[in-house]
Backbone bond lengths (Angstrom), bond angles and torsions (degrees), N, CA, C in turn:
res aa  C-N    CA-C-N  psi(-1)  N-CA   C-N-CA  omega(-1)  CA-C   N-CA-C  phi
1 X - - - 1.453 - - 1.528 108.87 -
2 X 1.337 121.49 122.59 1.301 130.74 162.36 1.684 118.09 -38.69
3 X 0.861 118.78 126.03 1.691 134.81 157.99 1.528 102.26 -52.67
4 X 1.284 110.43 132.42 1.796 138.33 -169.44 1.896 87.34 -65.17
5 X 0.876 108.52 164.01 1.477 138.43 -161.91 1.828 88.53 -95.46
6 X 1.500 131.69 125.51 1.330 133.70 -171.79 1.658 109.75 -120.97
7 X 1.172 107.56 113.45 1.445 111.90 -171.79 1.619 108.72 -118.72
8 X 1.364 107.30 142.18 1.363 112.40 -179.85 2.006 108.20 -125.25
9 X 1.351 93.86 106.58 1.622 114.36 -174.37 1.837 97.31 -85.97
10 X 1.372 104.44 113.34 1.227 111.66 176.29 1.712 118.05 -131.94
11 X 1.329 103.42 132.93 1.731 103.90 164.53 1.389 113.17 -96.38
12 X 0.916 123.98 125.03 1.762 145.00 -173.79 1.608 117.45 -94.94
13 X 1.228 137.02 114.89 1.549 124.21 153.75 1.879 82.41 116.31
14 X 1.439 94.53 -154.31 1.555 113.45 177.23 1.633 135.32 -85.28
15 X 1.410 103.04 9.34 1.342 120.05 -163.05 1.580 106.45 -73.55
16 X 0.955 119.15 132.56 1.510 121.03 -158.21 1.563 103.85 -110.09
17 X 1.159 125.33 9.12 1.488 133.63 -153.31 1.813 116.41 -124.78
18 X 1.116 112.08 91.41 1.601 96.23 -162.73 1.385 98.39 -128.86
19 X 1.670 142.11 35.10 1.332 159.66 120.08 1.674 79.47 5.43
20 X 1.550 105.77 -107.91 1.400 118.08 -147.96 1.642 106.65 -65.41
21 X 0.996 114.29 -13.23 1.976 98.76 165.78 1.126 92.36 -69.93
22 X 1.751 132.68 -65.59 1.202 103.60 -159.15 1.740 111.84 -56.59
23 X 0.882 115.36 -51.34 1.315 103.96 -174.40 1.764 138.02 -48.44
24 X 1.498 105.48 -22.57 1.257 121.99 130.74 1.401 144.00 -34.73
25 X 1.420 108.47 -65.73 1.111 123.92 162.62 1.379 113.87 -60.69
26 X 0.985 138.91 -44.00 1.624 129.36 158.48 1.429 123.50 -32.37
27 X 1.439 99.45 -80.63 1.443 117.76 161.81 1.400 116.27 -17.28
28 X 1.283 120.62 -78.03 1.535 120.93 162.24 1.391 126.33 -38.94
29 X 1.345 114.63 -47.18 1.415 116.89 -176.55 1.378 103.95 -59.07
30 X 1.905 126.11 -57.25 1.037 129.79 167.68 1.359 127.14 -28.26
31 X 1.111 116.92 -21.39 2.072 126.00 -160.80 1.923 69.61 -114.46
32 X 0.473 144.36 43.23 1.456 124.43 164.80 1.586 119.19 53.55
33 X 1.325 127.39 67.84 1.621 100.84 -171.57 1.980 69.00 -165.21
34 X 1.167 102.18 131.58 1.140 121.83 -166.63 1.717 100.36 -97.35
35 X 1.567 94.67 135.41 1.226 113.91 -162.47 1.358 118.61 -123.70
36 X 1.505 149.53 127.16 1.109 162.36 -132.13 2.145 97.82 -143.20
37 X 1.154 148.73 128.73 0.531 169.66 -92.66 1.571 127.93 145.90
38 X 1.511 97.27 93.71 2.047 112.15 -175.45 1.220 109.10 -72.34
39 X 1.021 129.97 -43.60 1.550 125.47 -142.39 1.228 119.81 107.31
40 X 1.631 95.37 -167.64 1.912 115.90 170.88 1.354 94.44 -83.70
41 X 1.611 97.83 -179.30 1.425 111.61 178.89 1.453 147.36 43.12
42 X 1.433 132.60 8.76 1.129 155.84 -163.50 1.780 112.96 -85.28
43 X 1.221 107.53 107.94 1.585 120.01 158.05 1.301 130.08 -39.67
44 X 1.398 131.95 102.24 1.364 121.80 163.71 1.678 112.34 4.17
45 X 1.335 97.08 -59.54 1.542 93.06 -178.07 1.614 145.36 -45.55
46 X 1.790 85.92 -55.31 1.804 103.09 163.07 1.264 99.78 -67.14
47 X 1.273 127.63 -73.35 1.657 107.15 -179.12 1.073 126.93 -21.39
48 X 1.722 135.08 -59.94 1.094 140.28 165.43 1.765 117.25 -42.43
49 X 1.397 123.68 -55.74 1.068 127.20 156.92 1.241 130.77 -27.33
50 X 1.477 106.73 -59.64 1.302 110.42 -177.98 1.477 129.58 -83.66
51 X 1.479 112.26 -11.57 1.393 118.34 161.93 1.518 114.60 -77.66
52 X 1.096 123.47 -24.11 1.750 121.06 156.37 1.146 144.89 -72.86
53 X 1.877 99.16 -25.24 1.509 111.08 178.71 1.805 91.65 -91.95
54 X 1.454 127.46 -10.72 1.298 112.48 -178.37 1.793 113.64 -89.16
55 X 1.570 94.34 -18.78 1.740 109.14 -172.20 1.496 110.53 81.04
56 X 1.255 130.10 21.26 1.619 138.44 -172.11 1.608 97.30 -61.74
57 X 1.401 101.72 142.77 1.590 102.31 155.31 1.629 128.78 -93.62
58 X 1.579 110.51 4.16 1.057 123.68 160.42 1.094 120.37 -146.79
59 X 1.553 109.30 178.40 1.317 103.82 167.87 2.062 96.71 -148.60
60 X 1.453 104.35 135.62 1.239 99.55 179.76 1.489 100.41 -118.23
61 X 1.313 105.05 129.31 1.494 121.57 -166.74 1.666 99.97 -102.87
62 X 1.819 119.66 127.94 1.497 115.02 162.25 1.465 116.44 -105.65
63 X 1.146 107.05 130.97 1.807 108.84 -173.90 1.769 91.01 -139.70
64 X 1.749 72.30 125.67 1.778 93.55 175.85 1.657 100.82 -130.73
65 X 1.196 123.81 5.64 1.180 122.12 -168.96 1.868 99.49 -98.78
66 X 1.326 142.49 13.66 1.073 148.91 155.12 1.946 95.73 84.67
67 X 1.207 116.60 32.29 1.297 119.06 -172.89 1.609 106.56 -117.58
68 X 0.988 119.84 18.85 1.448 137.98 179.45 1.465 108.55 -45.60
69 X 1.429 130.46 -66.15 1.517 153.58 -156.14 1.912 86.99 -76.70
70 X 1.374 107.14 -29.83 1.709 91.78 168.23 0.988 133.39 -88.33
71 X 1.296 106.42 -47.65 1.518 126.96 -172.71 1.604 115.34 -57.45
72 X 1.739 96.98 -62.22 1.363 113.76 179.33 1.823 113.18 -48.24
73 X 1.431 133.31 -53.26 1.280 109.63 -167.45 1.957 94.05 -103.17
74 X 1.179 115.64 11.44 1.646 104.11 151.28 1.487 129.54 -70.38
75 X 1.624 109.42 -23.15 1.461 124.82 -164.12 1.756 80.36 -82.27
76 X 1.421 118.45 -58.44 1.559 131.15 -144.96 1.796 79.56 -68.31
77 X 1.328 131.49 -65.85 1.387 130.98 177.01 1.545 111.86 -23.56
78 X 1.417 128.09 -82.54 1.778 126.92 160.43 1.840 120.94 -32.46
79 X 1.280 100.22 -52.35 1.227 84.84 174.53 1.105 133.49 -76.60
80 X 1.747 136.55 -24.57 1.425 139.09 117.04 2.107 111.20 -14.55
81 X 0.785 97.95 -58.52 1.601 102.12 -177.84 1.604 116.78 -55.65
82 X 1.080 92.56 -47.59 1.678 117.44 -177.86 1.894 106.08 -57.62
83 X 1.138 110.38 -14.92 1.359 122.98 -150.10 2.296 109.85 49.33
84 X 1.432 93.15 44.20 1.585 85.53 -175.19 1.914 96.01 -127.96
85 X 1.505 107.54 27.88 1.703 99.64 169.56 1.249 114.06 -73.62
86 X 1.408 124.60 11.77 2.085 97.30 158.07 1.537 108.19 -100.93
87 X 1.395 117.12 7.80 1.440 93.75 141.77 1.504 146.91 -61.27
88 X 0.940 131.16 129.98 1.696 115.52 -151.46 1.814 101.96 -95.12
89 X 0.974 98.14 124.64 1.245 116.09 159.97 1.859 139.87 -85.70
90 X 1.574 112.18 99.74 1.346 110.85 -168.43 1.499 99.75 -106.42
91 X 1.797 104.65 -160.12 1.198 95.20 154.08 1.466 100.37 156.42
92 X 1.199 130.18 176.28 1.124 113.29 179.37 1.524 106.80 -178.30
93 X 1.486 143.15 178.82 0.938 172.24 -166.99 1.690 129.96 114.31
94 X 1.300 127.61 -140.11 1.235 128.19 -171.61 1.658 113.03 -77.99
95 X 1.530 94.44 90.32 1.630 127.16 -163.90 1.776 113.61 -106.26
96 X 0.990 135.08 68.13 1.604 116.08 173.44 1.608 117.37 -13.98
97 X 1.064 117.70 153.93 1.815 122.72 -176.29 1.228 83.73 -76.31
98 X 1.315 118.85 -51.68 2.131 117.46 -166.06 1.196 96.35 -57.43
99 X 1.323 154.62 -11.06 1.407 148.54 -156.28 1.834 99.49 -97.35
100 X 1.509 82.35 -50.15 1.930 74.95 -153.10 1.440 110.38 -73.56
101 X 1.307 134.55 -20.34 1.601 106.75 154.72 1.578 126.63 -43.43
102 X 1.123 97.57 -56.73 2.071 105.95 172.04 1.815 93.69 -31.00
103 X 1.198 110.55 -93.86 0.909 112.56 167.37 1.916 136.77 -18.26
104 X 1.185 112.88 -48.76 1.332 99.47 162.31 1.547 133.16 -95.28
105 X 1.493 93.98 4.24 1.603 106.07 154.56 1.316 117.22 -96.39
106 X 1.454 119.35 17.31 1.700 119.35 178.32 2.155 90.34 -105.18
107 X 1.177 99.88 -7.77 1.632 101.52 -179.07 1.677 112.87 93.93
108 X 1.553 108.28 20.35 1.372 108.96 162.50 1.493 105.08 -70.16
109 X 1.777 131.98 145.95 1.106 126.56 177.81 1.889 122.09 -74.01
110 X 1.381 87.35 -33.91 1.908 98.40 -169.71 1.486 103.73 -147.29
111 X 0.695 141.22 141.46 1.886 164.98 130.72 1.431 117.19 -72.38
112 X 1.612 121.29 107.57 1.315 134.75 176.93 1.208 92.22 -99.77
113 X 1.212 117.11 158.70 1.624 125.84 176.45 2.242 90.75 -149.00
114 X 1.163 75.50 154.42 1.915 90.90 177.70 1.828 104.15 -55.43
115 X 1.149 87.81 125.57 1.908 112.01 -168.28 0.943 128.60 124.60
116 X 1.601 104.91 -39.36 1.604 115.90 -165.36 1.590 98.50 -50.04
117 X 1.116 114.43 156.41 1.743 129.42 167.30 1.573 115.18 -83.01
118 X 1.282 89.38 146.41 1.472 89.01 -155.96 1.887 96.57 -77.76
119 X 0.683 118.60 -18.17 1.761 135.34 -176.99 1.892 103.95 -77.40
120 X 1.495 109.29 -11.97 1.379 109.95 175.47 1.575 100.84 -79.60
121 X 1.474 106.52 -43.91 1.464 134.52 -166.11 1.324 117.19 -62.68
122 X 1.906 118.41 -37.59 1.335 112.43 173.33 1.432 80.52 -100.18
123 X 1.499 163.76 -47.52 1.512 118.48 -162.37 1.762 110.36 -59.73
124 X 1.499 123.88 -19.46 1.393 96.83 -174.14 1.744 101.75 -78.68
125 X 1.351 119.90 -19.98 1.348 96.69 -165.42 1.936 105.70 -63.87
126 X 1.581 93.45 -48.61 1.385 102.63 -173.08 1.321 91.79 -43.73
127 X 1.185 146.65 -50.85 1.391 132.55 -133.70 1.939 106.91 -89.38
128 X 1.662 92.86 -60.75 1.645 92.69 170.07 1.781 112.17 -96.62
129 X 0.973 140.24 21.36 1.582 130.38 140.17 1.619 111.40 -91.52
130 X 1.235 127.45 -48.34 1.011 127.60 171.92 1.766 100.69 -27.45
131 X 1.029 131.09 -72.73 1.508 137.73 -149.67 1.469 82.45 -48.18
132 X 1.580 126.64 -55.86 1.280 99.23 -154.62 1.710 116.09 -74.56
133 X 1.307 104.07 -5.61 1.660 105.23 167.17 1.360 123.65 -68.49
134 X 1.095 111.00 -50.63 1.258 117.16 148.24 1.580 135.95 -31.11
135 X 1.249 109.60 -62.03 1.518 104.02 168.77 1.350 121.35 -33.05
């Protein structure tokens, strides 16, 4: 039997607001796919850290603090560094539409923005974390 799909739900930078991670992180946990959970306040760095010392095949990052264009390809930068970029990197919250191409040409995998369904959210994990369970 395959090992559950390991996700690491993180808030990054100064964003004080983590409503919809948790609620994310539920969601996921609910579908079965085991979920790891930083907190507030967390550095690219610990984030990065902690999705390696946990072995996650993702990590879904929430940024409401309009720091997206940093955060997002600094995390993808370390984890490239780390030699740990096929962990997939998503993420989502209060995102401009003009943003998230930048963004998925920095090698973020997906951009959620407020609406999305939460059933969009666990088929992408299943779909692109899964692969790396699989491997």
């Amino acid at each position: 039997m395959a090992r559950p799909i390991r996700i690491l739900v993180a808030k990054a930078g100064l964003d004080g607001h983590d409503r919809g991670a948790k609620v994310i992180a539920r969601a996921l946990r609910d579908a079965g796919i085991e979920v790891i959970y930083t907190g507030l306040h967390q550095t690219p760095e610990q984030v990065v850290e902690a999705a390696i010392q946990e072995d996650v095949d993702g990590i879904g990052l929430s940024i409401l603090s309009g720091a997206h264009l940093t955060l997002f390809p600094r995390i993808k930068q370390l984890l490239d560094e780390a030699g740990a970029g096929d962990i997939v990197l998503f993420g989502g919250g209060t995102i401009p539409n003009e943003d998230i191409q930048p963004l998925l040409d920095a090698g973020v995998a997906a951009v959620f923005t407020p609406g999305t369904p939460i059933a969009t959210i666990v088929d992408f994990v299943r779909r692109e974390c899964g692969k790396r369970v699989e491997a």
